[in-house]
Backbone as a ProteinNet text record, in pm:
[ID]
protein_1_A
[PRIMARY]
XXXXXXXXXXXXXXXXXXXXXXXXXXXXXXXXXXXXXXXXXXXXXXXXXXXXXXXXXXXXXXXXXXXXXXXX
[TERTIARY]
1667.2	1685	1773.1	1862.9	1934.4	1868	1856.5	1776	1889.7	1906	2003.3	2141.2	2179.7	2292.8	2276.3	2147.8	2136.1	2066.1	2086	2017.5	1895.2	1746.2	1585.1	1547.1	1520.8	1462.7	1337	1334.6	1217.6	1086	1009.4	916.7	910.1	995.2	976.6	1023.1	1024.4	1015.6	868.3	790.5	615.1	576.7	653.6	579.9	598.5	719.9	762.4	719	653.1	561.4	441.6	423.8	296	257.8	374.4	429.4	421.7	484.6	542.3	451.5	418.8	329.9	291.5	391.1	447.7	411.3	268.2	221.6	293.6	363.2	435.2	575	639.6	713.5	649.9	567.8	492.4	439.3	437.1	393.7	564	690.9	800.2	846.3	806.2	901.1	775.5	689.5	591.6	667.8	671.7	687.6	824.4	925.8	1020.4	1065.7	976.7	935	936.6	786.8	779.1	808.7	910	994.2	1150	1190.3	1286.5	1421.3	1359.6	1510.2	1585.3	1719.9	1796	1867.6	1883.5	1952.6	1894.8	1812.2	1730.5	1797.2	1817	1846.3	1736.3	1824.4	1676.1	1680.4	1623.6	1663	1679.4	1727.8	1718.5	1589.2	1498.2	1397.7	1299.8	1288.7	1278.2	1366.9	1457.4	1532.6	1463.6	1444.6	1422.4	1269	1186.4	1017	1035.7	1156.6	1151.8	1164.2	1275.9	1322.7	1193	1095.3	996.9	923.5	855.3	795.2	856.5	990.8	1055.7	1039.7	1044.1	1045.2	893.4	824.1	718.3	584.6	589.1	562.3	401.7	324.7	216.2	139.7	15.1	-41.2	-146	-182.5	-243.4	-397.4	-468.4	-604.4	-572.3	-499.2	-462.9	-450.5	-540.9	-556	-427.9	-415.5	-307	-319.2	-400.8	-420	-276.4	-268.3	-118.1	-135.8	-37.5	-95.6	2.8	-37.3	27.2	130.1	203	301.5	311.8	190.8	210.2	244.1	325.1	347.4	268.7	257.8	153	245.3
-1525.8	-1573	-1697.9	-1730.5	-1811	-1945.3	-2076.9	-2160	-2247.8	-2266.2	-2343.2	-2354.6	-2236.9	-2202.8	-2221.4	-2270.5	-2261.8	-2175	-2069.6	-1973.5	-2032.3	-1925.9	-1940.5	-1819.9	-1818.7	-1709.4	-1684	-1565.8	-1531	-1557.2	-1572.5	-1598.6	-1780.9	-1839.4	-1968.5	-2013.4	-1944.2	-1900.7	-1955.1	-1868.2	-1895.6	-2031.9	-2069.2	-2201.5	-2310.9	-2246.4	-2352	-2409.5	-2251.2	-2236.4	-2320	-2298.9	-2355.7	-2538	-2586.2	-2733.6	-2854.5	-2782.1	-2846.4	-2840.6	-2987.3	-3024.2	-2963.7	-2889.6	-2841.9	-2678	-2678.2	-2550.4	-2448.7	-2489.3	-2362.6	-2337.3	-2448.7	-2432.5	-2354.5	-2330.6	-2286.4	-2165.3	-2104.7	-1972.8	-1890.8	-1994.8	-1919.5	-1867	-1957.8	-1962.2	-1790.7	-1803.6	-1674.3	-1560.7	-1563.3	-1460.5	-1371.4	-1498.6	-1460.9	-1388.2	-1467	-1369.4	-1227.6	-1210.7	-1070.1	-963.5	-1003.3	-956.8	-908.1	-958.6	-962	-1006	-1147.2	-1188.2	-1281.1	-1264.5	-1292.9	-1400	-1474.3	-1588.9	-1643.3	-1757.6	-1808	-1973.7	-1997.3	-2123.1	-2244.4	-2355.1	-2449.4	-2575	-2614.5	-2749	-2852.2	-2990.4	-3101.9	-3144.9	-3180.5	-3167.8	-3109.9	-2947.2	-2827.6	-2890.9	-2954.6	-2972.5	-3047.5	-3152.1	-3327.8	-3323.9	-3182.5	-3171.2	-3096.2	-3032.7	-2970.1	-3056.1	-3143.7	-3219.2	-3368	-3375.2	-3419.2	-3367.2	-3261.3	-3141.9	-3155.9	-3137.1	-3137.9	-3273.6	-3379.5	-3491.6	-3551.5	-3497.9	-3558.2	-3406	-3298.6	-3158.7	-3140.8	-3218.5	-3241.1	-3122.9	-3066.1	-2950.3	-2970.9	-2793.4	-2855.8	-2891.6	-2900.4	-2927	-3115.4	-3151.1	-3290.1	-3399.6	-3502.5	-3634.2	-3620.8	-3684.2	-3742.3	-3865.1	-3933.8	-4067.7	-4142.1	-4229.5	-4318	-4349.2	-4333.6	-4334.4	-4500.1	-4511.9	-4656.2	-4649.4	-4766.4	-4757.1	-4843.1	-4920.5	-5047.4	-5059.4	-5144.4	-5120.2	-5183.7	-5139.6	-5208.1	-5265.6
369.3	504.9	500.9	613.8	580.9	704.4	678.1	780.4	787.7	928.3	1002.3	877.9	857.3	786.1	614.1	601.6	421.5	362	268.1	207.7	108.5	207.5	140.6	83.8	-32	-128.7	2.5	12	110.7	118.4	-40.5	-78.9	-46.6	-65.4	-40.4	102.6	195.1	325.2	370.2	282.5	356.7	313.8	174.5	117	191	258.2	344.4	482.8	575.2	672.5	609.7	493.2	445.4	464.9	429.8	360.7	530.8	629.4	722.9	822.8	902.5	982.3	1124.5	1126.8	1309.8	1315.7	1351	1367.2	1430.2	1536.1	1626.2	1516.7	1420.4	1349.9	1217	1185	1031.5	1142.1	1260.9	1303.6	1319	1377.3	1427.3	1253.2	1170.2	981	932	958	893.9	1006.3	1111.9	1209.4	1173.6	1154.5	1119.9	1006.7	880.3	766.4	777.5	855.9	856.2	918.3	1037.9	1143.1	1016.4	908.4	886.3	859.8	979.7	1048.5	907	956.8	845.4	813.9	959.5	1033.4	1117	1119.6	1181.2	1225.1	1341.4	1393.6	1404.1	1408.8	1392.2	1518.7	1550.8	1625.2	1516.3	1571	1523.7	1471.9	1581	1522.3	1451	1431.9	1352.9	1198.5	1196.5	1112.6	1008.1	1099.8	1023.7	1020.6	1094.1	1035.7	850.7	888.3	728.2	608.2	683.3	553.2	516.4	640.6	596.5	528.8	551	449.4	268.7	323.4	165	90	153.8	65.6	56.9	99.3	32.5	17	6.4	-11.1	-80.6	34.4	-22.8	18.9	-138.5	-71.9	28.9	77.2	238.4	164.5	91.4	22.4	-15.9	-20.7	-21.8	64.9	18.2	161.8	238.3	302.6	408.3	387.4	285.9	285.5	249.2	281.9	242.6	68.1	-6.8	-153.6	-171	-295.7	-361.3	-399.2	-372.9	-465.9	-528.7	-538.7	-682.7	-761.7	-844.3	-1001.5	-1095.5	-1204.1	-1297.3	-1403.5
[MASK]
++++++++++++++++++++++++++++++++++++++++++++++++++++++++++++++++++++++++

């Protein structure tokens, strides 16, 4: 599938439904999955929920707690 013009191995399609905070966005990314579709458009904000997802890709069994970043 290709997302807002960049090519997703399909399987990492769902991980991705999986990853990202925006329920109606993690129902349109599965739907689309299994519908087929091949070219999928995104909004801005659809955009910049992914690339939150991506940079910090925490699993869903994991706090939400704010973690440290102290140095020792």
């Amino acid at each position: 599938m290709h997302l807002a013009g960049v090519p997703v191995r399909d399987d990492l399609v769902l991980e991705l439904a999986r990853l990202v905070e925006d329920a109606d966005l993690a129902t349109r990314l599965e739907d689309c999955y299994g519908r087929g579709v091949r070219v999928l458009g995104l909004t801005v904000p659809e955009r910049e929920t992914i690339i939150r997802a991506l940079d910090d890709p925490r699993p869903a069994w994991r706090s939400s707690a704010p973690r440290s970043c102290r140095s020792t």
